[in-house]
N, C-alpha and C positions, 0 to 999 in steps of 0.2 A: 417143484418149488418155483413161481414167481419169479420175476427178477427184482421185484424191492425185497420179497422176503430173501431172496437169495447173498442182494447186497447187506441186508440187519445180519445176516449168518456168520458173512464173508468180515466184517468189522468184529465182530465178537470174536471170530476166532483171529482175527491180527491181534485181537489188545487180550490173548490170553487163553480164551477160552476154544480151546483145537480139538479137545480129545470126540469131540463126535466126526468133526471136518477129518480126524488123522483116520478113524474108522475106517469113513469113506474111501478114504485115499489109499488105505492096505488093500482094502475088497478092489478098487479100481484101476493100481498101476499092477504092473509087472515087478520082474526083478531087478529092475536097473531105477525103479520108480517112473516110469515112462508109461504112460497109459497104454495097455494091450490094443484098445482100436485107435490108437494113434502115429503108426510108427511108418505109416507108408502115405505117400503123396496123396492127396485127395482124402484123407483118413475123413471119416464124420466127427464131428462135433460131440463130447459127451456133455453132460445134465451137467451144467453150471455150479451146482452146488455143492459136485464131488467132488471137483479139480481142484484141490486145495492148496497141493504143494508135492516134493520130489525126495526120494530118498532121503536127500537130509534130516529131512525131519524123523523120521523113522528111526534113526539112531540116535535119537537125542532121548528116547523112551528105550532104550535097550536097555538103561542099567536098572530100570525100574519093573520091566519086564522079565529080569531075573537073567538075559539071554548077554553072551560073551560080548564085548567092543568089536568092531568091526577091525579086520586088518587094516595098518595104516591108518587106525583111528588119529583124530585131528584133536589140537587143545581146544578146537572149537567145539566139537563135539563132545568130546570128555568133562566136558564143564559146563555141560546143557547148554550151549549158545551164548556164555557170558564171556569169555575170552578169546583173545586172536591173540597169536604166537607170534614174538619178538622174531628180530632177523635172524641169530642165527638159529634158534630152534626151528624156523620155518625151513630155512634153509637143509639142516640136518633131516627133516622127515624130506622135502624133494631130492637129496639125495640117497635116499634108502629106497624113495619110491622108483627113481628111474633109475636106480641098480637094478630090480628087482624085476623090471621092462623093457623089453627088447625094442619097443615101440616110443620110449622116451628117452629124451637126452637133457641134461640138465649141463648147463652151459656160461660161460659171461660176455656179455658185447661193452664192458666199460669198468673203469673204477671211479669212485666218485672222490671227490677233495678229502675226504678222510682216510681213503683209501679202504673202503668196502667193495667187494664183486657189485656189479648190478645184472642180478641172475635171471635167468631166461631159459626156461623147457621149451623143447619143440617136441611135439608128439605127431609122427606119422607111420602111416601101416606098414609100410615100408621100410623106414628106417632110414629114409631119404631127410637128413639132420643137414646138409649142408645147401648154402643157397641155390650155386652154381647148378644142381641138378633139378630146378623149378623155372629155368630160364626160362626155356621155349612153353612152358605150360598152356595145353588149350581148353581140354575139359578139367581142369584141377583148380583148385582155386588155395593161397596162404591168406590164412587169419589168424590177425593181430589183436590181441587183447591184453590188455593192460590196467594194472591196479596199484593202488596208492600212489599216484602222483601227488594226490593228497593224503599223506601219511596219515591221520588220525581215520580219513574216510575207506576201515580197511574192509568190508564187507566182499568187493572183487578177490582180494588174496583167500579170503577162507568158502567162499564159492568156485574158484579155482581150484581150490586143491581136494573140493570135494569131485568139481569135473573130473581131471584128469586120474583120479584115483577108479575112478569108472573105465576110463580108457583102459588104464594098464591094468585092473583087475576082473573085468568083464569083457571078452574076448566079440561080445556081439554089440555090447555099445560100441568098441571101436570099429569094428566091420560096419556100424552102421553114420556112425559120425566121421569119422576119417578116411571113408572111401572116396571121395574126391576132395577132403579137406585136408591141408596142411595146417598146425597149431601151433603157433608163435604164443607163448604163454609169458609176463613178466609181470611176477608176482607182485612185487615191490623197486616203485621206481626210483622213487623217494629215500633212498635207503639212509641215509642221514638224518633227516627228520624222520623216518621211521624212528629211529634209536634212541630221539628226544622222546619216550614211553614216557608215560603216563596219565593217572586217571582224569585231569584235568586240561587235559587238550581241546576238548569241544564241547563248551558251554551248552551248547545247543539240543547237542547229539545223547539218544537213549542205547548207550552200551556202545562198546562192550567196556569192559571192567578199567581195562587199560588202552590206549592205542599210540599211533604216533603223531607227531606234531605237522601241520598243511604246510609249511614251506622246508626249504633246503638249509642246510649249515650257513649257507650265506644270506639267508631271512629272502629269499628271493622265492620266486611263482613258477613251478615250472610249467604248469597250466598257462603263464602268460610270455611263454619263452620260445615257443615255437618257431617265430620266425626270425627273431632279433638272433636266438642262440648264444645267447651270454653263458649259460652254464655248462660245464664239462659235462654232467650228465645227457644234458641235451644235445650235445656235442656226436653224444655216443650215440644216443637213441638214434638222431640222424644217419647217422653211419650204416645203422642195422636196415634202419627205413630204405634206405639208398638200396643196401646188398638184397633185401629179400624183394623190394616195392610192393606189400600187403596187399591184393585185390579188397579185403575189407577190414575194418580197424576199429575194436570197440574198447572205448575209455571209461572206466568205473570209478563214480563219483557218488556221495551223499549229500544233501539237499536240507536243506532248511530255508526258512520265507513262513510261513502257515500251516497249520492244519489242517489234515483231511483225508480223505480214505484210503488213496492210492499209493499203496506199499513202494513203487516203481514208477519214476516216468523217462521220459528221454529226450533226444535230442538230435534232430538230423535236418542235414540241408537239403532242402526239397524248395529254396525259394529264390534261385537264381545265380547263386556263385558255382555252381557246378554247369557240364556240360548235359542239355535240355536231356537226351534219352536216356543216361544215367540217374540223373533225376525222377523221368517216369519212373524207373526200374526202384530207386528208394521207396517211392511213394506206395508202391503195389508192396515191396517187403513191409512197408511201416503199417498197412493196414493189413498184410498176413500174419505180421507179429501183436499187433492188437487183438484179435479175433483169437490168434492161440492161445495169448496170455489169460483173455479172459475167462477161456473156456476151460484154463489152468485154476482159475480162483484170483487170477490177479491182473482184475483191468488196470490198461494201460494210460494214462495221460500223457500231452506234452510238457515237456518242462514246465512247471509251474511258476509263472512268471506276474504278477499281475503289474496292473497300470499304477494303482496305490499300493504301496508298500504293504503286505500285508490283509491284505482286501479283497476278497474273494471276489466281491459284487461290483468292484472297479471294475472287471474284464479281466479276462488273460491277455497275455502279449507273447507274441513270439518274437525274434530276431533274425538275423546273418551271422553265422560265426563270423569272426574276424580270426586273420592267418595266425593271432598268436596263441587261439588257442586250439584244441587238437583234431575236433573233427573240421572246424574252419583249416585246418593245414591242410587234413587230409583231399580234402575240396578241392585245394589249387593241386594237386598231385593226380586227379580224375578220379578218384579214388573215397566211396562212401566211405563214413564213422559216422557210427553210433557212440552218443554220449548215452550212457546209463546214470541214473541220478535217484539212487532211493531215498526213499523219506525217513529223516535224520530223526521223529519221534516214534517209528515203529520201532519196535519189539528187535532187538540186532536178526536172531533166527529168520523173523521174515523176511528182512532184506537180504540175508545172504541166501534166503531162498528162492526169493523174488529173484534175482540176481541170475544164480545156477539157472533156473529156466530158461529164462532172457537168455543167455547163452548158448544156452543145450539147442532152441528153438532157432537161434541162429545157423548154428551149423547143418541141422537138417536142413532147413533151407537152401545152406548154400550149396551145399549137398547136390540137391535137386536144379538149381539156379546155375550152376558152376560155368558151363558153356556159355548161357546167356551173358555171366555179367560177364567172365572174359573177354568177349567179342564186342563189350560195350566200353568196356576200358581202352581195350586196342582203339577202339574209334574215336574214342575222347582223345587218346593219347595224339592222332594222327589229325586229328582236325584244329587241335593247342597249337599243332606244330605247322600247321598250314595257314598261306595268306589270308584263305576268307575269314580264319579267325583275326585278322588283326584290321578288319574292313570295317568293323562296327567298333562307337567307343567301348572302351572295356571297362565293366562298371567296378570303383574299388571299393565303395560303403554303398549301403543300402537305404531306405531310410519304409516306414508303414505309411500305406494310405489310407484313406478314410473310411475303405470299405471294411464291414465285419461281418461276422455269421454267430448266428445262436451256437452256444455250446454247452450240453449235458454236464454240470462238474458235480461230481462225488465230493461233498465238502463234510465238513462237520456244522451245526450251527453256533454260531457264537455273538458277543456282540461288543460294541467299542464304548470302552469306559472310560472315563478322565481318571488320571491317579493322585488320590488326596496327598500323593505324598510330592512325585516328582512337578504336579500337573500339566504330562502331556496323557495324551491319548494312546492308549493302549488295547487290542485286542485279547479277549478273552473266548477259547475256542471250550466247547463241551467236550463231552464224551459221546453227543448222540449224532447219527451220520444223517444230512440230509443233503438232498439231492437240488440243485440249485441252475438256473438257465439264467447264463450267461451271455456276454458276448467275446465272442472270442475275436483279434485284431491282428489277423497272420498271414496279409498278402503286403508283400513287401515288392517296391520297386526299385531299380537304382535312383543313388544320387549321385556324389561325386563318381564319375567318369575319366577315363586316361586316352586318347588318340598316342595306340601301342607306333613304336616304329620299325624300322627293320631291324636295328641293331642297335646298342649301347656301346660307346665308347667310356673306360675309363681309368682313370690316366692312374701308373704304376704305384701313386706316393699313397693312393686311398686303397691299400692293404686292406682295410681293415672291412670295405665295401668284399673285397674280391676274393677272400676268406670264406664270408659268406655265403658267396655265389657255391664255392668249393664246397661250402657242407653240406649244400641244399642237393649235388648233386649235378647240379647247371653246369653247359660245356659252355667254353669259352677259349677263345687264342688269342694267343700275343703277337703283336708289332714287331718286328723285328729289326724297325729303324722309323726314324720320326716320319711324320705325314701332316701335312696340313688339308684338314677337313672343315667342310660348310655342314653345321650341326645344329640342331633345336637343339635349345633350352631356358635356362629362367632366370629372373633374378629376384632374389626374395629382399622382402623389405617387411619392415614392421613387425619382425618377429618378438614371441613372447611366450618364456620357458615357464613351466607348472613351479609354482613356489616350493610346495613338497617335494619329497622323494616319488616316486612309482618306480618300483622293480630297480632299484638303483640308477636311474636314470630320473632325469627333470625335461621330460615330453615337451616339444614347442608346436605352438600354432605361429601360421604367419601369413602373409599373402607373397603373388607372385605374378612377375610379367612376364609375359615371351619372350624372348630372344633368338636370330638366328644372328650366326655369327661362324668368321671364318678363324681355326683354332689348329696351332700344332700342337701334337699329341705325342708326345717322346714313344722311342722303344721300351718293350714292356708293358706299355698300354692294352689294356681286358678287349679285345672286341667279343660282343655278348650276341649271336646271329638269336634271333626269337623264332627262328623255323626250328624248334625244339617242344619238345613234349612237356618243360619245364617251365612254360612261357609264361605260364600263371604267377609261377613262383617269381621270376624277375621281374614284371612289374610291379608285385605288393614291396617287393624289396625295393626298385630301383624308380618308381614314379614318386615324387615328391607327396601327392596328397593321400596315398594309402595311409590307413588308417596304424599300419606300423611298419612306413618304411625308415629306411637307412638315416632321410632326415629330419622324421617325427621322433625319433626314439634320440637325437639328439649324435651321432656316429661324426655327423660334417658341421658341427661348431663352431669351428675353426673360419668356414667361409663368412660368417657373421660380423670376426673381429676387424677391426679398423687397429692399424699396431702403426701410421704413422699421425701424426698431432701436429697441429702447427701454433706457436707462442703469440700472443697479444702485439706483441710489440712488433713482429712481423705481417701480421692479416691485416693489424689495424691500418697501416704504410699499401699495404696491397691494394684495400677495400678506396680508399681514395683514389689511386691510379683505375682502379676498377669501373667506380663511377664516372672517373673522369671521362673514361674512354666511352662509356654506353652510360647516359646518364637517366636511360631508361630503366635502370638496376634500382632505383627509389621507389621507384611508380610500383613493381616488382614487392621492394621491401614493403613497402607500407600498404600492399594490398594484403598481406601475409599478415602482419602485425592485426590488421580490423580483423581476421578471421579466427587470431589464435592470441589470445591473451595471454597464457604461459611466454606463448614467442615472444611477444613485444619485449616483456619486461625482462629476457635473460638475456644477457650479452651476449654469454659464449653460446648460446642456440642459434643468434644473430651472425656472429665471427662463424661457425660452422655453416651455415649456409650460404656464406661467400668462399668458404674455404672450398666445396663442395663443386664452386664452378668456376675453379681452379684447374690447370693440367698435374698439378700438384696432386690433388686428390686419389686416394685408390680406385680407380675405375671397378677393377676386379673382387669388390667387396660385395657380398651378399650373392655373389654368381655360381650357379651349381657347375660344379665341376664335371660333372658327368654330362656328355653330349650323346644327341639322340641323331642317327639318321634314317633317315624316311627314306633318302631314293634307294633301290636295292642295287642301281648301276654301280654305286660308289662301292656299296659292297661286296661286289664284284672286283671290280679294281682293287680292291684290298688281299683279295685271296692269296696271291702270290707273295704279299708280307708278311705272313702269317706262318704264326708255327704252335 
């Protein structure tokens, strides 16, 4: 078959029609639903048109085929694809399952504000469930996979528990998946918004019947929490992140924006926030995982993003994660993540099967990969922590250039209509699939930049910076008595908070000058050395223009306020003596006034600008508390205060 006729096949059987696609796919996998000439490195390629999908599917026709449920059958399963199982009935089937597995541990790394486990299987061949025995790891690799941080997006959970049901009841799936993989599994991150069920959680989303709500009990994002760490959840996951440090990390998500073929797409940094040879090494998995999926029956796209909302023929776009969400975390850590993103209008069965593969193809890979990307991590890790990395600026946003490339997109045809009712303009997508050349816009450069320094200092009273540091994992020591140091840093001016809420916080933009300046630093004071493998992490946290540091997310508000005032009847007596003394302070005023009409006409904007070049005035307003030093001698001199 063709590959357009293979794509009319491959669409027909996503929106329903499989039973000739499932044919194929009996006569084509094995026992595990794993294609018989696919199971070893260099495997061939089989006919496109048979790869349809993986065991799942297979048991969703058992009860019709007259033949018993499968052990450990799933309410996904038993309900032909229309249901995902609430927390604790999830719960209850993975503890029946890893009783019943010598190769599974079912576990908790947290409890969330209501006070639910936040549950986690580790499955290894060995039995090796605790961190401490994966330290020294050289050819082995731990993967991290995680579902429902957006509770209604549950398609990860019931693709998971079809995996691991494979593991502990197929003795050669796991011989062949877990021979150099360790399996950090957490079904449900979200477990609070899990529990807000029901069938009305996502507009958007086809199936399943019921699911759970996309934020937490606290109406918060923990997709946008990663690096601020506001949430106890996230609190925890850090924790787990710290004890095991995942060599790889995939995050399962569902997608809406438009229609169009691709049951699956994804999400990986390959555009400069990681270190360059770990990067090659995503780039080579991203297009060995393209090439499998498709030869599965399920081509891959990148996230689907376009330029216009909605608009296929606008272009796609790609981006940069940013640190707060979770393959951008996984980024500053050296450490790939793959975002998974299925399409929120197929069919639930496909995506959680699209999904299981995506998975399943992962770990053979890594499987096969395990040495390479260890030895590529170790060197990211070791180059983070070295001067030459802090020699070039360090870039903290990104921003696209001008250049594009043609791109193949699997779309549906549709077109844009005006709505007689609302009248704006709305897209209306068919049912028929057509194939559309694009441009696609996904070479990204830096923009905003950081000149790293040797060290951070910062001073004992801002907890709530050094907290942080603590969750991320970052070493640091203390002062053990004051010191007066010569430090970069800034002074900000002109700042201005988001009106609305974001994530319980009101984000500020601002501008800011340079400053060095010479500064005592009480005892208990953070010194932060950046010769660490974590050095990613402290500057998205601790430079001012990261895209969600310490004082974007609004932490040092406090440095903003002005808390002393001075009365009219006092400035006005000042501002005369003032003039008298420099009567060049006119020429001053009233060059101010021609440029700024608000000024002229407000008094007290006038009284504050004489107030302002008073000794009276707070000097210390708008100045970042946190000091930087560059030379490494000083911090040298410092070692011996340290504890």
């Amino acid at each position: 078959m063709g590959f357009k006729k293979n794509q009319k096949a491959l669409w027909d059987w996503q929106n329903g029609g499989f039973v000739t696609g499932l044919c194929l796919e009996i006569c084509m996998t094995g026992s595990n639903g794993v294609p018989n000439n696919s199971r070893n490195k260099g495997r061939k390629k089989m006919d496109k048109s048979a790869m349809k999908t993986t065991l799942t599917l297979i048991f969703l026709i058992f009860p019709a085929l007259g033949l018993s449920a499968p052990q450990f059958e799933t309410l996904y399963e038993s309900s032909g694809g229309k249901k995902t199982p609430g927390y604790d009935e999830a719960l209850t089937w993975f503890q029946e399952l890893a009783a019943s597995s010598e190769i599974l541990q079912l576990t908790s790394f947290g409890l969330s504000p209501q006070g639910r486990q936040l549950p986690l299987i580790v499955a290894d061949n060995q039995g090796r469930f605790d961190a401490s025995l994966h330290l020294d790891r050289q050819d082995h690799v731990v993967l991290l996979v995680q579902a429902c941080i957006h509770a209604g997006e549950s398609c990860g959970k019931d693709a998971g528990m079809l995996l691991l049901r494979e593991l502990a009841t197929q003795p050669g799936v796991a011989a062949e998946l877990l021979e150099k993989v360790t399996l950090l599994f957490i079904p449900i991150f979200n477990v609070d918004g899990h529990e807000r069920f029901g069938p009305y959680n996502r507009i958007n989303q086809n199936g399943p019947d019921e699911m759970g709500w996309r934020v937490t009990a606290r109406n918060q994002n923990l997709n946008r929490d990663f690096l601020k760490a506001d949430l106890p959840e996230m609190r925890a996951w850090l924790a787990l992140y710290q004890q095991w440090l995942p060599d790889f990390f995939i995050d399962i998500h569902s997608t809406d924006g438009a229609d169009y073929q691709y049951a699956i797409t994804y999400g990986l940094e390959t555009h400069g926030n990681m270190e360059a040879r770990l990067t090659d090494w995503t780039i080579i998995y991203r297009d060995t995982m393209e090439e499998e999926m498709l030869g599965a029956g399920f081509p891959l796209a990148p996230y689907v993003s376009f330029r216009q909302w909605h608009d296929p023929r606008s272009g796609l776009s790609t981006w940069v994660a940013g640190p707060r969400f979770s393959q951008g975390y996984t980024a500053l850590q050296n450490r790939p993540g793959l975002l998974i993103e299925t399409h929120m209008l197929k069919d639930y069965r496909i995506r959680v099967d699209s999904t299981h593969r995506l998975v399943l193809e992962t770990m053979r890979y890594l499987n096969n990969e395990a040495r390479s990307l260890r030895e590529l991590i170790l060197q990211a890790d070791r180059y983070t922590a070295s001067k030459a990395f802090r020699q070039d600026p360090y870039p903290l946003t990104f921003k696209h250039t001008e250049n594009h490339r043609p791109f193949e997109f699997l779309g549906v045809s549709y077109e844009k209509v005006t709505s007689d009712i609302t009248g704006g303009d709305w897209f209306v997508f068919s049912d028929q699939p057509a194939t559309m050349e694009i441009e696609f816009y996904d070479e990204m450069e830096p923009d905003l930049t950081a000149k790293l320094p040797e060290a951070y200092v910062i001073p004992p009273e801002w907890k709530v910076v050094i907290d942080r540091l603590q969750w991320h994992g970052v070493e640091f020591r203390r002062l053990v008595e004051p010191v007066e140091l010569e430090i970069r840093t800034w002074r900000f001016q002109e700042a201005t908070w988001r009106e609305n809420p974001y994530e319980g916080h009101h984000p500020l933009s601002f501008e800011m000058d340079p400053l060095v300046e010479e500064r005592v630093f009480p005892a208990g004071s953070a010194i932060v050395d950046m010769n660490q493998r974590s050095a990613r992490v402290v500057a998205h946290l601790l430079e001012p223009l990261g895209p969600d540091s310490m004082v974007r997310w609004g932490y040092l508000d406090a440095i903003f306020e002005r808390v002393e005032y001075v009365e009219s009847y006092v400035i006005e007596n000042m501002i005369r003596e003032m003039v008298g003394e420099d009567p060049g302070l006119l020429d001053e005023l009233e060059e101010m006034k021609q440029n700024d009409q608000d000024f002229a006409t407000d008094p007290w904007a006038i009284r504050s600008w004489f107030y302002k070049k008073t000794p009276y005035y707070d000097q210390r307003v708008g100045i970042y508390p946190i000091g930087l030093i560059d030379d490494g001698a000083i911090l040298e001199k410092l070692r011996p205060i340290l504890r």
